[in-house]
C-alpha positions in Angstrom: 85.5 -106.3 -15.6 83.8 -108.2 -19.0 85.5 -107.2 -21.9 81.5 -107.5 -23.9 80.7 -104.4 -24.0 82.3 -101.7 -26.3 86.0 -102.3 -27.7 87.4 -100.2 -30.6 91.0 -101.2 -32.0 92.8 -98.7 -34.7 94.0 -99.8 -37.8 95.3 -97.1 -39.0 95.8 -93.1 -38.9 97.4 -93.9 -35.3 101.0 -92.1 -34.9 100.3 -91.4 -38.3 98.4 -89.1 -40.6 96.7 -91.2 -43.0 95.1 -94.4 -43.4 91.9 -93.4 -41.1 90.2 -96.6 -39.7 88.8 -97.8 -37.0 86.9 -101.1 -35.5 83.8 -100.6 -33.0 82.9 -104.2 -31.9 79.7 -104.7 -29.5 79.2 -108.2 -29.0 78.8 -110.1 -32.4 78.1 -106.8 -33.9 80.8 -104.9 -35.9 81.4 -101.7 -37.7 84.4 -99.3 -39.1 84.8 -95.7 -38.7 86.2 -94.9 -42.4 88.4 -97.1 -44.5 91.1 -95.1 -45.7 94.3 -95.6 -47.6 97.8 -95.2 -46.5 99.5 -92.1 -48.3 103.4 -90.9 -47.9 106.7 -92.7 -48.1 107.0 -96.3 -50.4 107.3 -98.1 -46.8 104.3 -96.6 -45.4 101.9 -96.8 -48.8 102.8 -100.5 -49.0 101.0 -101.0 -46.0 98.0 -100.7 -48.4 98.8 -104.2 -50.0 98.6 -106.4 -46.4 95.7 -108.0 -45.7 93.3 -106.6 -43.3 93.5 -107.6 -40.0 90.1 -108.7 -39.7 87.7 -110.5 -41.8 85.9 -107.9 -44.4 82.8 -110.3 -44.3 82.1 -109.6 -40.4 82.0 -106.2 -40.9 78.1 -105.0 -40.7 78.7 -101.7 -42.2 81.3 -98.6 -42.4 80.9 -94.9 -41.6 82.6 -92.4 -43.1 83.4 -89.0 -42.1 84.3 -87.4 -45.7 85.8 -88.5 -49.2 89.5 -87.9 -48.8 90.8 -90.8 -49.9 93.4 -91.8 -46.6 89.7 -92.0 -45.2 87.9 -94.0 -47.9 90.6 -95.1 -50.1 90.4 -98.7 -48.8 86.8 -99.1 -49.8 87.1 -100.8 -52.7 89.7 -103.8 -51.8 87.1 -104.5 -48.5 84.5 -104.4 -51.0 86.6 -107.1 -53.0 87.6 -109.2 -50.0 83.7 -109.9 -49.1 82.3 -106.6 -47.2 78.6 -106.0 -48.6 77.1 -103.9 -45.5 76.0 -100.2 -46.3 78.5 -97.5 -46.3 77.1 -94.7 -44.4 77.9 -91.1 -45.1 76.1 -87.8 -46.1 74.8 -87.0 -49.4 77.5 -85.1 -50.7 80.0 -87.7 -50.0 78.2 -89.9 -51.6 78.2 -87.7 -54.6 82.2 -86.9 -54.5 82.6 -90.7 -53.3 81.6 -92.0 -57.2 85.0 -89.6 -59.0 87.1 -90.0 -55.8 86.9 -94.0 -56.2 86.9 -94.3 -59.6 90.2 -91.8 -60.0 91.8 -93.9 -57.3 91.0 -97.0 -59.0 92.4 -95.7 -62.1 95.6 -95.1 -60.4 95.8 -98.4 -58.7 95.3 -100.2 -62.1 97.9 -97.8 -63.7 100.6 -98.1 -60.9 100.2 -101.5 -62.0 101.4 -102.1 -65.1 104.2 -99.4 -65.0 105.5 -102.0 -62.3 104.7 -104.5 -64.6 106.6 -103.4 -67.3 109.8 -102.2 -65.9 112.8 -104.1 -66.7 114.1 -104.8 -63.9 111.0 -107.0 -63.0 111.4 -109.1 -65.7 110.6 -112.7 -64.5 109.0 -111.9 -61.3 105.1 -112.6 -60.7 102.9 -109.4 -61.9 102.3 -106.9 -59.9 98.1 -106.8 -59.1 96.4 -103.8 -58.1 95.7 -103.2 -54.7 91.8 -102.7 -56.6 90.2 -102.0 -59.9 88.2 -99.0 -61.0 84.8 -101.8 -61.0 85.9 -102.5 -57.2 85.6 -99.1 -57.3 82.5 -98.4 -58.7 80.7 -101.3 -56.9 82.1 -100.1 -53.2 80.5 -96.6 -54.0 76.8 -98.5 -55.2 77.2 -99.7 -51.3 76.8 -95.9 -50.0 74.2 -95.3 -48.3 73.2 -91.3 -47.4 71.8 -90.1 -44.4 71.5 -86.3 -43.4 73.2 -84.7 -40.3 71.9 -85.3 -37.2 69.4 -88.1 -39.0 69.5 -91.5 -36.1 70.2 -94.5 -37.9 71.3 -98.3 -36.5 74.6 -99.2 -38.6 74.4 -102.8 -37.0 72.3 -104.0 -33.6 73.0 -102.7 -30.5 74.8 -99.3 -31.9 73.1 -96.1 -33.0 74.6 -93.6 -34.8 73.8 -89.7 -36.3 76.6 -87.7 -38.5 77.3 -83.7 -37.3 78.6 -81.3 -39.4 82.9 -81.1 -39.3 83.7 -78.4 -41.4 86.5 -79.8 -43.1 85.1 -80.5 -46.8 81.9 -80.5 -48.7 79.9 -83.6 -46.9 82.7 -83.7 -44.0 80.9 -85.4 -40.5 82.2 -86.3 -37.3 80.1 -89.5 -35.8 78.3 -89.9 -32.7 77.9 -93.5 -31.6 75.8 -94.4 -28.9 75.9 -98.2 -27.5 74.0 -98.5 -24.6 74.7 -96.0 -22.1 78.1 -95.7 -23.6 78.5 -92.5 -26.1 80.9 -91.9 -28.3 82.4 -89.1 -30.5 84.7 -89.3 -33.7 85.8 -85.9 -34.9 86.6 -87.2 -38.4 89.0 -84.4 -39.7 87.7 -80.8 -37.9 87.8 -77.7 -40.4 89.2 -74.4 -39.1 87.6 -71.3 -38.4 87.2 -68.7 -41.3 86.8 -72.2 -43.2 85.2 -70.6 -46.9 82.1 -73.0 -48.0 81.9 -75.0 -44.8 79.7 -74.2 -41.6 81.6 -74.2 -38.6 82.0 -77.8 -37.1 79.7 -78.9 -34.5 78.5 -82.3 -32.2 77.1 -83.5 -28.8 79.0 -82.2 -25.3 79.1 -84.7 -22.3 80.2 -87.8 -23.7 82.1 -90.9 -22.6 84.7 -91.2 -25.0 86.4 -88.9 -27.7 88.2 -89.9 -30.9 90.0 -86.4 -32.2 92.3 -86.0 -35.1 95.5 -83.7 -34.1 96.9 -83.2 -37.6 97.8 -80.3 -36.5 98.5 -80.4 -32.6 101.5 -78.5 -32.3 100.8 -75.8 -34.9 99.0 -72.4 -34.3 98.4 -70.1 -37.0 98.0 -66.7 -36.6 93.7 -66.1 -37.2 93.0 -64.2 -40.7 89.7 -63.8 -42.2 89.0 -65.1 -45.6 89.2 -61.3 -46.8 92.6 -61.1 -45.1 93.6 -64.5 -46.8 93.0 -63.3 -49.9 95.1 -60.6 -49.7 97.8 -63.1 -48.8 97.0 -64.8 -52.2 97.1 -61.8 -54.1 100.5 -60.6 -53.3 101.8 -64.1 -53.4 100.6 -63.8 -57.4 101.5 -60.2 -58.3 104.9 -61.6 -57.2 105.0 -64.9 -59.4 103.8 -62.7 -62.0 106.3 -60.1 -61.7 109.4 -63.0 -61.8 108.0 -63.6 -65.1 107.0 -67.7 -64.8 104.9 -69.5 -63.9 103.0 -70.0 -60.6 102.6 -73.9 -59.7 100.4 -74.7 -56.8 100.2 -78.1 -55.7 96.6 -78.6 -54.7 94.3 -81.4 -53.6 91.6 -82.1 -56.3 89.0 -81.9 -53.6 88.0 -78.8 -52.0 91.4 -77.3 -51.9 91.2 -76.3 -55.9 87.8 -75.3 -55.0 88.8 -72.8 -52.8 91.6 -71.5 -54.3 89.0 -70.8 -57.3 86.8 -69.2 -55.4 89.7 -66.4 -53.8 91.0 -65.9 -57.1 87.3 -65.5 -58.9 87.0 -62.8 -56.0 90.2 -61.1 -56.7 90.0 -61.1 -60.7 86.2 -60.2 -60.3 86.7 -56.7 -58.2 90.5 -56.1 -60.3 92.7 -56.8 -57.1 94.9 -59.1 -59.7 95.6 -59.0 -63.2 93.3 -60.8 -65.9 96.0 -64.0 -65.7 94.9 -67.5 -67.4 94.3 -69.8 -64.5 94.7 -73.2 -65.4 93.1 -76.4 -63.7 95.1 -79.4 -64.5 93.7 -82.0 -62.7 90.7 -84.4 -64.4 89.7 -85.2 -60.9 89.1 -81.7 -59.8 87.2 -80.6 -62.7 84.4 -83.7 -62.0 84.7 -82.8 -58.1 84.3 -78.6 -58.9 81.4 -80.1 -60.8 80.1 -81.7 -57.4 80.5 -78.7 -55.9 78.6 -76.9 -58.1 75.5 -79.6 -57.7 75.6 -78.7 -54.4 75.9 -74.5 -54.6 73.1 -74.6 -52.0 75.1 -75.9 -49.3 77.8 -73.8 -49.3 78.8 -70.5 -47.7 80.3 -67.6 -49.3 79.6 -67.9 -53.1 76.9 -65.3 -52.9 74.6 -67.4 -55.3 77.1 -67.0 -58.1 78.5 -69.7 -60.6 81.8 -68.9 -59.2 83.8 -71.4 -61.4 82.4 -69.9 -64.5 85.2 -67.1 -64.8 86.4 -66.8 -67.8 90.6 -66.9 -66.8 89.5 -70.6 -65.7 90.4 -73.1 -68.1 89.3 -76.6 -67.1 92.4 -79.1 -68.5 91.1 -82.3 -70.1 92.8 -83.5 -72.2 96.7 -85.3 -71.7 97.8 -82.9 -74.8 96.4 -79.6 -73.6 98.4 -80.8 -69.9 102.1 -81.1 -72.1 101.1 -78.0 -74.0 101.4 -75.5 -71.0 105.2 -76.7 -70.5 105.5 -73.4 -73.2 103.3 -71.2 -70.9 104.7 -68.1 -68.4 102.9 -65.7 -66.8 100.3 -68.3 -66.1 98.8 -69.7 -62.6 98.9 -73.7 -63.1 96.8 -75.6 -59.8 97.1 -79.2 -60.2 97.1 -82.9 -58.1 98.1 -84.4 -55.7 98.4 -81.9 -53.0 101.8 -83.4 -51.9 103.6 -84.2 -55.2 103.1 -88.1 -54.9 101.4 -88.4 -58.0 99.0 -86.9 -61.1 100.1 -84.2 -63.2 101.8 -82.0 -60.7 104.6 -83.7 -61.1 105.2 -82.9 -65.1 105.0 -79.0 -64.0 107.6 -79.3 -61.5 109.8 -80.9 -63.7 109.6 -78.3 -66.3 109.1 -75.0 -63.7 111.3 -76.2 -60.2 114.6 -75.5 -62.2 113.7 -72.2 -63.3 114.1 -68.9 -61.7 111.3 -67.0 -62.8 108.3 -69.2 -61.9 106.9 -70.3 -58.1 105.6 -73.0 -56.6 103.1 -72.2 -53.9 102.3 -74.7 -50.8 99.2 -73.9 -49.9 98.4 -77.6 -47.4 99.6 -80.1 -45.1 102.8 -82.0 -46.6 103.4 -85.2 -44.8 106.6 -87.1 -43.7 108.3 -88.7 -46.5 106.0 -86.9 -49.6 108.1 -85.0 -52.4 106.1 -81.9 -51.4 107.5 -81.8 -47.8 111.4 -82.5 -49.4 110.7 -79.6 -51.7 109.3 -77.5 -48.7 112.1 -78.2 -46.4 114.4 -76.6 -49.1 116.1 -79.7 -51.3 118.3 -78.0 -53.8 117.4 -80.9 -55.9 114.7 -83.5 -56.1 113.9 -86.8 -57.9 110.9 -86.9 -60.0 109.7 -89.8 -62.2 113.4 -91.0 -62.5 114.5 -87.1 -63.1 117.1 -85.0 -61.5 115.6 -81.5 -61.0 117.8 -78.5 -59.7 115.4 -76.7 -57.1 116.0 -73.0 -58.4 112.5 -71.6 -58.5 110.7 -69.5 -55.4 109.2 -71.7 -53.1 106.5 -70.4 -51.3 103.9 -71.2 -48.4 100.5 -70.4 -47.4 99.2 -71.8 -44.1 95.9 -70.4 -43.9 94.1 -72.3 -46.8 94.6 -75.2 -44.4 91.3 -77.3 -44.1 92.1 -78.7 -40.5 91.9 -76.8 -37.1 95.0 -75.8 -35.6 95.8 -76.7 -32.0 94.1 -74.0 -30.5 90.7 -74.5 -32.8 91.2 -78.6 -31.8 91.4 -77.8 -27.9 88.5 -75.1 -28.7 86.0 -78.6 -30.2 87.7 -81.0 -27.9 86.4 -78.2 -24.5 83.0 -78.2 -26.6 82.3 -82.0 -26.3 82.7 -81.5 -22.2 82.7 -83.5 -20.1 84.2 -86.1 -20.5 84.0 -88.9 -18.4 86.4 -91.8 -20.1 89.4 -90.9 -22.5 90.3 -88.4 -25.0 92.1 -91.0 -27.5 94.5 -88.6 -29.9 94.8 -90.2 -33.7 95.5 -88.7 -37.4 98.6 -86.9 -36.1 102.3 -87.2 -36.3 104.4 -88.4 -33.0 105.7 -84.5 -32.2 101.8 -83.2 -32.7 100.3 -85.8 -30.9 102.6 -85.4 -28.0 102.4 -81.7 -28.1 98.5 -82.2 -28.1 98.6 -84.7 -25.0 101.2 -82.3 -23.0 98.8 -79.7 -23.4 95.3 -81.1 -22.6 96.9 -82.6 -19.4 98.1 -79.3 -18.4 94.9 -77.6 -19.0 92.7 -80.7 -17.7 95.1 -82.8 -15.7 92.2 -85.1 -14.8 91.6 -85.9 -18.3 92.7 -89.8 -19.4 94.6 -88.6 -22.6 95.7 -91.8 -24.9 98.0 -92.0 -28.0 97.2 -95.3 -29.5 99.2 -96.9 -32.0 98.1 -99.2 -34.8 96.4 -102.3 -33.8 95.6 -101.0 -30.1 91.9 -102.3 -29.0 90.4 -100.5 -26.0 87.4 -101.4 -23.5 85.1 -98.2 -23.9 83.0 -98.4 -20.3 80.5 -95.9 -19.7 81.9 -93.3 -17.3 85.5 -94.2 -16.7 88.4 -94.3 -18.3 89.3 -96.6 -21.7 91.3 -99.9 -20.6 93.8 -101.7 -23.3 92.8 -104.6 -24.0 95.8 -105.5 -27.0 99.1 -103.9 -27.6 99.8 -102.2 -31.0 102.1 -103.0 -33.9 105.5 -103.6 -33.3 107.4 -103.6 -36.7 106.0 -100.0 -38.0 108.5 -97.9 -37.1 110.3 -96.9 -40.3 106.8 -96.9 -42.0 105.2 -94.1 -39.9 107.9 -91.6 -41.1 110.2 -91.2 -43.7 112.0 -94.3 -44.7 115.9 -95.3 -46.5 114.0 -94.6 -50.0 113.2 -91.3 -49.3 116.7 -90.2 -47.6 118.1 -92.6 -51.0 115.7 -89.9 -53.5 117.5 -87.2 -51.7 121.4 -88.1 -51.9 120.9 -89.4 -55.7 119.5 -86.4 -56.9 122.5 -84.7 -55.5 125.2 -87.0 -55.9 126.5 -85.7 -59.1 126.0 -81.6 -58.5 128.1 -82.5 -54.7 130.8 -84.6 -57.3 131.1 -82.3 -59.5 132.3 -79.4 -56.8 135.2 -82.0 -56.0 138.4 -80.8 -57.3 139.2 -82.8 -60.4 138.3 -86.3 -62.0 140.7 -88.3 -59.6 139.2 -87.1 -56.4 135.8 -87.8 -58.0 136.8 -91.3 -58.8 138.6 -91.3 -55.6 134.8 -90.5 -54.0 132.8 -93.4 -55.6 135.4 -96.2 -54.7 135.1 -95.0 -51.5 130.8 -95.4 -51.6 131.0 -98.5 -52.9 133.7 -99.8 -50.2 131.0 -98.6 -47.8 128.5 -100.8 -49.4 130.6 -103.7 -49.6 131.4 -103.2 -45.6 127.7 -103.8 -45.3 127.2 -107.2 -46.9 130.8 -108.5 -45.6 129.2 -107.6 -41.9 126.2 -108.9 -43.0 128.0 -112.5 -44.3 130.1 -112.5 -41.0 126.6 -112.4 -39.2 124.8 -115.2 -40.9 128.2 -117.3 -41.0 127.8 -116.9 -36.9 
């Protein structure tokens, strides 16, 4: 069998949940399905400063399902290394593409010179951003739009049209055609109920599937949005009640967006109290403004200026941020979703250690983030070099969730049917991945299901099964999850509350000899080894 036709290898977002990319090769023709960034423990983000492993200047063009940036946040440093094809994607990406970028370029150059000017780099060579905010800006001048279900020829010999995903504003999945071989690439599939979004759709009877299984071993109970609203509203007549504040930790893009529009809805017909909500996040106030350019494309606003209310205060300005560390009684939404960087971080240090205030998950929290430490009930955490007691309510909302569950994934993946090659599984965590493939093979035992790791490239034939072609990455193990730094974060900011419940001094003395014999065990064993 020729290996010219069709090949795709994954570089990233396999056994993992970020990172989304993906290599289509047809002959001397080549093109990427996104370019996204690597988000979670140190180990894994670091992966964002290795070179790619193939040359940016071959690459005819990218597609991109939607503006999250462990899907596009890579854009900029391929734009560097040499990439100057189109980057194809629908109008309101586009749109969201130009703040998403340009924040994430901001951060990049920031992350920078804090490295740069710790201490304990004094001497070493300085740190360089893995991009600028003008890589930024000049990967996003590369986009080129195209509507849904518009044909278009990314590089010769491969056809492609975007279909509505119904995860975010502009969200597609792909359908590439190569011949008689056709391909589909779910991009990240909203939910049912989804508020703003139309119900994902694409092609059925196809050769090949690529589907995200973020969450492949989750089902949530099905609630309207009327019914998730209600779940809102007693989850802040609560945090009100305890007197604080409540923090929710919320993606710039579409998630604040949402949670807007549920509370405009309650505060509008008097289900909730007239409480100040503030939006501390730059980001999302230039993305709600996005949203609001594009009112006609989404679902359930009933042609209102829904972010108008009046108990919305947009936060600019660093000052007005530090000011609400004297608020209570106030609702407080602000980046990253996860904890892992941007201004939630300040309100959990001044609101986890107290009693009275809330902080309220409302999405996805990957291995090795502060948000999923927090979730799985830390009674302390390390923030920005801070010890912070864990004493305030932590709460959980699953149903503002803006993937499909499992059974709304099996519901898309039976919609592309039938399929005559392989179902490759990708954007997913080991457990939901392999609950995913256990199952699809028990409901379609004739079905070629594939878990591919990272650097995996696969023949795509026409009407039979994918074949390998190259094995995967070898040395990513601790990266994928959470790594020694994140279990380190975790017995630091404990160490001195689990001292201090020793008996007396000498036993705590007693303790920390002890540690640091351990320690030493470890580089004597180490010495014996390379003295061998």
């Amino acid at each position: 069998m020729s290996d010219n036709g069709l090949t795709l290898r994954f570089h990233g977002a396999a056994r993992t949940v970020t990172g989304s990319c993906m290599e289509f090769a047809l002959g001397n023709s080549r093109i990427l399905v996104d370019c996204g960034m690597f988000q979670g423990s140190r180990s894994l983000e670091r992966l964002n400063l290795d070179d790619f492993a193939f040359d940016p200047k071959r690459i005819d063009a990218v597609l991109l399902t939607h503006a999250h940036i462990d899907h596009s946040g890579l854009l900029p440093k391929l734009v560097a290394q040499g990439f100057t094809g189109p980057i194809w994607c629908t109008c309101p990406t586009s749109d969201l593409l130009e703040h998403m970028l340009a924040d994430s370029g901001r951060i990049q150059e920031y992350e920078a010179q804090r490295h740069n000017r710790r201490r304990d780099r004094a001497g070493e060579d300085p740190f360089v951003p893995t991009y600028t905010s003008e890589d930024a800006r000049a990967a996003w001048l590369q986009c080129r739009k195209v509507d849904l279900k518009e044909w278009f020829e990314p590089a010769p010999g491969l056809r492609a049209r975007l279909w509505n995903a119904g995860h975010i504003l502009g969200s597609a999945s792909i359908e590439l055609r190569a011949g008689d071989v056709r391909v589909v690439c779910s991009g990240d599939i909203g939910p049912n109920n989804k508020a703003f979004q139309p119900d994902p759709e694409a092609i059925s009877g196809v050769d090949h599937v690529v589907c995200e299984a973020t969450y492949g071993d989750r089902k949530r109970e099905p609630v309207t949005i009327a019914e998730r609203r209600r779940l809102l509203q007693a989850e802040i007549e609560a945090a009100i009640t305890r007197g604080g504040n409540l923090v929710i930790p919320s993606f710039a893009l579409e998630r604040t967006q949402e949670l807007l529009l549920d509370m405009h809805c309650l505060l509008r017909t008097g289900a909730i109290a007239n409480v100040p909500v503030f939006v501390d996040s730059p980001l999302a106030n230039r993305v709600t403004e996005v949203f609001e350019q594009h009112v006609e494309d989404l679902e359930d606003t009933d042609d209102t200026n829904i972010f108008a209310n009046p108990a919305f205060h947009f936060v600019t300005e660093v000052r007005q941020s530090i000011a609400l560390n004297s608020v209570s009684g106030a609702i407080i939404l602000a980046a990253s979703g996860m904890c892992e960087g941007g201004r939630i971080r300040h309100h959990l240090i001044h609101n986890l250690h107290r009693k009275d205030s809330t902080v309220l998950f409302v999405g996805f929290q990957a291995q090795g983030t502060l948000g999923r430490v927090i979730l799985e009930g830390a009674s302390n955490v390390r923030i920005s070099g801070n010890d912070v007691r864990v004493r305030a309510q932590i709460r959980h909302i699953d149903h503002y969730s803006a993937h499909a569950d499992q059974a709304e994934l099996l519901d898309w993946i039976d919609a592309r049917a039938p399929i005559s090659g392989s179902l490759f599984l990708d954007h997913g965590e080991p457990s939901a991945l392999e609950t995913m493939r256990r199952e699809l093979q028990r409901r379609q035992p004739e079905l070629s299901v594939k878990l591919p790791e990272i650097g995996e490239r696969y023949a795509l034939p026409a009407g039979r099964p994918a074949r390998r072609l190259e094995t995967g990455r070898s040395d990513l193990g601790e990266a994928l999850g959470g790594d020694w730094q994140n279990a380190y974060a975790a017995f630091a900011s404990s160490l001195k509350q689990e001292l201090q419940r020793l008996e007396d001094d000498r036993q705590r003395q007693d303790a920390v000899k002890k540690m640091r014999r351990v320690l030493q065990s470890y580089k004597e064993h180490k010495s014996q080894r390379s003295g061998h």
